[in-house]
C-alpha positions, 0 to 999 in steps of 0.5 A: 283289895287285899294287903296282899296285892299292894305290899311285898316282902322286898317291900319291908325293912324290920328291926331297923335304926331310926331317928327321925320322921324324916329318915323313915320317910326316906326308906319308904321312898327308897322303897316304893321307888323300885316298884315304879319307873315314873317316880323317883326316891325324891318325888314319893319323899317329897309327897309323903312329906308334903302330907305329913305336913298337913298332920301327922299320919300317926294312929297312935299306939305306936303306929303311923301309916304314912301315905300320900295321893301321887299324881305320876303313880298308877298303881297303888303301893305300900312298904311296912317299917318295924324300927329297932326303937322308936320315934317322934312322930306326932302323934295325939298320944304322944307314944313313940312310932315303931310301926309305919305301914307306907301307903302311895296311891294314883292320884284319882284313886280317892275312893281306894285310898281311903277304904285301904287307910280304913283296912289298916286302921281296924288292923292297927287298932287290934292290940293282939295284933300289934303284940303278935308284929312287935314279937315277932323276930323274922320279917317274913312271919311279919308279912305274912302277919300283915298279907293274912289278917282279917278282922276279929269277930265282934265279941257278941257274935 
């Protein structure tokens, strides 16, 4: 599975004003809803909150990947946030978040879940490309950034 088959541009918000890991949580729930008729706003909140509870989803570096197995949903779904400044989330690192890449996956999806949770976090590990996403001003160059990364070559190739 590609990113791009789970991730559309209506899907993302860049630049935007947060506080909390509780507001971002509900623009991804806002998100993610208009692409389902089975789940409201208030079932993803509560599902990508029920999650986080258990331990935040923060990679560190600034990044968290906020996700959650949905017994209603049956496609897979991911929303990405850039925030203007940003937050607490959680994370081991202690660094603030300013990107979150939402992931909402079927329930039975286990095996799916993890190999996307795996892609985003070699993609998120890349410091370039972390730089390349903080940099850049338009939404759309940040999707595609997202849709066409593929990872870096090993250094002793």
């Amino acid at each position: 599975m590609q990113i791009s088959d789970i991730l559309t541009p209506d899907r993302m918000l860049c630049h935007i004003q947060a506080t909390s890991k509780k507001r971002v949580l509900e623009y991804f729930s806002k998100l993610l809803a208009t692409e389902t008729s089975e789940l409201t706003s208030h079932n993803i909140f509560e599902s990508l909150l029920v999650r986080e509870r258990l331990g935040s989803t923060a990679l560190g570096k600034g990044v968290a990947i906020p996700h959650a197995r949905v017994a209603q949903c049956d496609i897979t779904l991911a929303a990405f946030v850039q925030l203007e400044k940003g937050i607490d989330f959680d994370a081991l690192d202690k660094q603030p978040v300013d990107l979150l890449f939402a992931l909402m996956v079927p329930e039975k999806s286990t095996e799916e879940h993890l190999k996307i949770l795996a892609l985003l976090a070699q993609m998120f590990s890349e410091n370039e490309f972390r730089d390349k996403l903080r940099n850049t001003q338009d939404c759309g160059e940040k999707f595609n950034l997202l849709t066409h990364w593929r990872p870096t070559a090993p250094d002793f190739l």
